[in-house]
DSSP file (Angstrom, degrees, kcal/mol; ACC not computed):
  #  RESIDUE AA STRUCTURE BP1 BP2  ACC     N-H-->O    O-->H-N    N-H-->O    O-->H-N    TCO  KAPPA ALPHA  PHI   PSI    X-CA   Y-CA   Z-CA
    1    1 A X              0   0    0      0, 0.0     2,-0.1     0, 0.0     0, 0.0   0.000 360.0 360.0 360.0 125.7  -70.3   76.0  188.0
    2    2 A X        -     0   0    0      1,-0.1     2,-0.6     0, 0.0     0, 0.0  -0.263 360.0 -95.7 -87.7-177.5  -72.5   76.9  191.2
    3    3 A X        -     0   0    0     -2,-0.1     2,-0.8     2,-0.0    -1,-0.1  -0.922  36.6-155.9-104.8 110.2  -74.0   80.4  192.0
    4    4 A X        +     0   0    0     -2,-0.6    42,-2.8    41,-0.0    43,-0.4  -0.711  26.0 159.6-101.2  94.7  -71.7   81.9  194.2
    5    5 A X  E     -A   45   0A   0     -2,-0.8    40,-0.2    40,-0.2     2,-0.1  -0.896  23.2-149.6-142.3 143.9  -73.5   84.6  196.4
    6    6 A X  E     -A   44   0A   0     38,-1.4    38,-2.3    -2,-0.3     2,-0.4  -0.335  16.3-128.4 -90.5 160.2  -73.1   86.8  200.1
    7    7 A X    >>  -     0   0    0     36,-0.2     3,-2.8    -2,-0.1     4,-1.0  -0.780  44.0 -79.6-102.7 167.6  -75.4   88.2  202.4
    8    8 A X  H 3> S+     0   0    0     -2,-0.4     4,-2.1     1,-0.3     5,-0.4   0.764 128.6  42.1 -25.0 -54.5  -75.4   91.6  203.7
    9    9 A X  H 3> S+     0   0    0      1,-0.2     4,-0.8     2,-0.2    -1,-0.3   0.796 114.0  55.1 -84.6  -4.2  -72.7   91.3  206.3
   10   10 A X  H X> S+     0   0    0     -3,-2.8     4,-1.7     2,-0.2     3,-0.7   0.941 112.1  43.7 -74.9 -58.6  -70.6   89.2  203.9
   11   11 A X  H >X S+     0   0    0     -4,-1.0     4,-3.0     1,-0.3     3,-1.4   0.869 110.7  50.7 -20.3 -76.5  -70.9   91.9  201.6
   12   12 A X  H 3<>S+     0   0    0     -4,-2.1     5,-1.6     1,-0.3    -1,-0.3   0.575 116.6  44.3 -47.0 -33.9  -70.2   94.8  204.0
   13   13 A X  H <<5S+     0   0    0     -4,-0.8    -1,-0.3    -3,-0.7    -2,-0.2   0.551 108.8  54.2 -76.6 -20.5  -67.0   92.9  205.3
   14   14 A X  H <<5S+     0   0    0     -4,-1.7    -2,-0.2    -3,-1.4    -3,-0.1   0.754 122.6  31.5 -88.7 -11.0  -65.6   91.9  201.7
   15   15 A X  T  <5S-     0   0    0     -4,-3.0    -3,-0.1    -5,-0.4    -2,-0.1   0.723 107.6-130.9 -98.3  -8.3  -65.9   95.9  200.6
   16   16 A X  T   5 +     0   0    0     -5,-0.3     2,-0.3     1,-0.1    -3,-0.2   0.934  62.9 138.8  53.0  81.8  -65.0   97.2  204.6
   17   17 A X      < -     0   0    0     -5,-1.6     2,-0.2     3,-0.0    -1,-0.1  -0.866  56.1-109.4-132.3 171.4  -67.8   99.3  204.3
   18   18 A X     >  -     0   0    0     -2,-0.3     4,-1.2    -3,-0.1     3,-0.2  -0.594  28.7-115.5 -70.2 176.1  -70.6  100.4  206.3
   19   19 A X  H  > S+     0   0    0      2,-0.3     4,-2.6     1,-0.2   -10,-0.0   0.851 120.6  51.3 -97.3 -41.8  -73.8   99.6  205.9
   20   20 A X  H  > S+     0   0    0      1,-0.2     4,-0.9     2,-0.1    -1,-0.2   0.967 107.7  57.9 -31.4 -43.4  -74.4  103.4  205.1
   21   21 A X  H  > S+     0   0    0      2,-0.2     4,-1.1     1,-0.2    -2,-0.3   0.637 106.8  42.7 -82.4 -20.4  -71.7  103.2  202.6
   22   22 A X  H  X S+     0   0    0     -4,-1.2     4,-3.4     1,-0.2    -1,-0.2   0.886 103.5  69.1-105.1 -37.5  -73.2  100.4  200.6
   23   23 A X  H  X S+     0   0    0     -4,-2.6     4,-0.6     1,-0.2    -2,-0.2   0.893 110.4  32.5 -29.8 -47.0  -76.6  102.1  200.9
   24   24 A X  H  X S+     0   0    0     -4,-0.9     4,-0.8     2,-0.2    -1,-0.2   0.641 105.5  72.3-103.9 -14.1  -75.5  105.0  198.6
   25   25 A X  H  X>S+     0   0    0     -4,-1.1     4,-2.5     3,-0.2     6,-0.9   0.927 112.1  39.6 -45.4 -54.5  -72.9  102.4  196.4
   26   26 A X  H >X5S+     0   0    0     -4,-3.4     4,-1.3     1,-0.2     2,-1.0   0.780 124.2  30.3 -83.3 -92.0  -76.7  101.3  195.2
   27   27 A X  H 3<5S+     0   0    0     -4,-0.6    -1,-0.2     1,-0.2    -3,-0.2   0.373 136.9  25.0 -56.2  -5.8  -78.6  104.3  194.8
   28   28 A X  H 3<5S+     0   0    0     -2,-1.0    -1,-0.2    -4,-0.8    -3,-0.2   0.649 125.3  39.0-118.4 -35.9  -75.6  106.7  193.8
   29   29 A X  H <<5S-     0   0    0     -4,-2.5    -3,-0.2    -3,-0.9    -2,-0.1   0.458 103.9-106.9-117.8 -14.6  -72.7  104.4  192.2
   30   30 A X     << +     0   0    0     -4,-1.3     3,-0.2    -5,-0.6    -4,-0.2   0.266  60.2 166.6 102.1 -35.4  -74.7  101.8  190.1
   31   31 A X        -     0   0    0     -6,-0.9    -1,-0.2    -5,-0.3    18,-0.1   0.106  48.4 -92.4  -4.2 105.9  -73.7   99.0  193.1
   32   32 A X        -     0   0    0     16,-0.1     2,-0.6     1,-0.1    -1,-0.1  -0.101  36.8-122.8 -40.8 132.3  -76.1   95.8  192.3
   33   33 A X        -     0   0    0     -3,-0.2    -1,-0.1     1,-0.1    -2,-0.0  -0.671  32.2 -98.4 -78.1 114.5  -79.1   95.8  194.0
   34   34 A X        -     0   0    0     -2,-0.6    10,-0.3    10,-0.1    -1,-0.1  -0.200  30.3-141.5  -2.1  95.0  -79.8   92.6  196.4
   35   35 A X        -     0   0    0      8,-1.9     2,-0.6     1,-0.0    -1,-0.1  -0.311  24.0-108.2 -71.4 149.5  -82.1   89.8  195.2
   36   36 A X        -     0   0    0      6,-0.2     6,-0.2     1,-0.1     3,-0.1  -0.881  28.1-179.5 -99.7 137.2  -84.4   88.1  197.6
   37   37 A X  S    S-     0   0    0      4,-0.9     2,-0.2    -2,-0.6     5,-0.2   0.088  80.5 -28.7-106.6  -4.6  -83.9   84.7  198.8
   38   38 A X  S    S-     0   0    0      3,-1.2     0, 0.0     1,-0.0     0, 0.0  -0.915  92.5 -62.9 179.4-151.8  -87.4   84.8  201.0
   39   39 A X  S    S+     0   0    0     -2,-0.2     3,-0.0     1,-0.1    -1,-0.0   0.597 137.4  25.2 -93.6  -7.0  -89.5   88.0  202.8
   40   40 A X  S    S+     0   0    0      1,-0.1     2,-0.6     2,-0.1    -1,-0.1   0.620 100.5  82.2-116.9 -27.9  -86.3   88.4  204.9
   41   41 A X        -     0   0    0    -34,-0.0    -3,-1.2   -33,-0.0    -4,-0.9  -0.774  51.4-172.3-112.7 134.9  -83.1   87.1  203.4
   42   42 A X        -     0   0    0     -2,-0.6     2,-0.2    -6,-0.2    -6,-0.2  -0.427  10.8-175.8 -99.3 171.1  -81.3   89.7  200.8
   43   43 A X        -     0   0    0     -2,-0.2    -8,-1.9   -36,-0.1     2,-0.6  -0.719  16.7-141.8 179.7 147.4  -78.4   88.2  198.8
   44   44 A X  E     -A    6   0A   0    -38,-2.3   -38,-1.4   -10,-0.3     2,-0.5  -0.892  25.8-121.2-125.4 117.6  -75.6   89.7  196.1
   45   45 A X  E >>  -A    5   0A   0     -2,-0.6     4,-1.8   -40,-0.2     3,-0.9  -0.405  12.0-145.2 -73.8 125.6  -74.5   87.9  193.5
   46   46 A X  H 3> S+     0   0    0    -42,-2.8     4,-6.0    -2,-0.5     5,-0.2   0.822 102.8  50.5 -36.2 -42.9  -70.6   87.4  193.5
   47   47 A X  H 3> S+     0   0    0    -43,-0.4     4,-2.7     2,-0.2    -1,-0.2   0.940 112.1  48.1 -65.0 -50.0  -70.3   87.5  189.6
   48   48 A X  H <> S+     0   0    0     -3,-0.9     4,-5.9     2,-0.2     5,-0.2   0.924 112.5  50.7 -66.8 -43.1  -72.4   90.9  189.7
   49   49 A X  H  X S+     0   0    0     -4,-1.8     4,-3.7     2,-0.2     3,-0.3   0.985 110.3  47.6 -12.7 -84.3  -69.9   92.2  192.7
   50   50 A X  H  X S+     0   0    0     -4,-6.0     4,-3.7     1,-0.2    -2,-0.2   0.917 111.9  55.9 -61.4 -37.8  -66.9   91.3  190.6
   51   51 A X  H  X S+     0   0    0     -4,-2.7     4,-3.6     2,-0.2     5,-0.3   0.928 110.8  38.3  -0.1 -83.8  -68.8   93.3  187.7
   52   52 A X  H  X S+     0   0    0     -4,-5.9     4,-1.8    -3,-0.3    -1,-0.2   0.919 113.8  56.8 -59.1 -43.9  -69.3   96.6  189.3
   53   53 A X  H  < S+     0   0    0     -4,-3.7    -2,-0.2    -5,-0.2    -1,-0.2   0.932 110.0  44.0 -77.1 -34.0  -65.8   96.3  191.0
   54   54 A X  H  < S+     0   0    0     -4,-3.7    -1,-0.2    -5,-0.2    -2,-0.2   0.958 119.2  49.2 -45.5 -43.8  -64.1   95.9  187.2
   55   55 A X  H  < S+     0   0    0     -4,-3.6    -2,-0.2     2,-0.0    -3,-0.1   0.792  94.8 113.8 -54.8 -33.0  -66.6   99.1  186.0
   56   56 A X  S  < S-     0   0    0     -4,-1.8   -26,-0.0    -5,-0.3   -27,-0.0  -0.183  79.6 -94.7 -93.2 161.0  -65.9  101.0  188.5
   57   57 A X    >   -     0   0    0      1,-0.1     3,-1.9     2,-0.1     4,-0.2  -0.095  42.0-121.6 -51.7 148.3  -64.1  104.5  189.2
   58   58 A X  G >  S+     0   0    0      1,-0.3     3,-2.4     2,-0.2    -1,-0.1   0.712 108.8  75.1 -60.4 -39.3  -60.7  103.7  190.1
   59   59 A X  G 3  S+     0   0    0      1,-0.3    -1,-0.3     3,-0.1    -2,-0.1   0.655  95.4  49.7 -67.2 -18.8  -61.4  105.5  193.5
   60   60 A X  G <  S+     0   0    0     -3,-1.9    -1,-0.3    -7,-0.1    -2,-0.2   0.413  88.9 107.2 -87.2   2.0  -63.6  102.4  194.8
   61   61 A X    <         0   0    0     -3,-2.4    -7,-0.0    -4,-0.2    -8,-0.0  -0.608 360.0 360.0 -91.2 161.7  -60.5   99.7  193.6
   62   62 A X              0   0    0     -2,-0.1    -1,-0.2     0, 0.0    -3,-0.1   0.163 360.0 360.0-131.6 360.0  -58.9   98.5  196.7
């Protein structure tokens, strides 16, 4: 099984969010925080994603 993970604008397009909006998912909602892939490249692991989106209030479920 590989390790399945997006970068910022993948993210921000799989949740239709803005980039505001995902700011305050992590510091306010519990949202997984990015890993670094270098001094530049962020990335979000899919598995942690589908995580947060089972946990979460019903008002984030799509």
């Amino acid at each position: 099984m590989g390790i399945y993970r997006m970068n910022k604008e993948e993210v921000l397009a799989e949740m239709d969010v803005a980039e505001m909006t995902l700011r305050n998912l992590i510091e306010n909602h519990g949202f997984p925080h990015p890993r670094k892939a270098g001094p530049q490249k962020l990335f979000w692991l899919v598995s942690e994603i589908l995580t947060w989106l089972e946990e979460c209030p019903k008002a984030w479920q799509g």
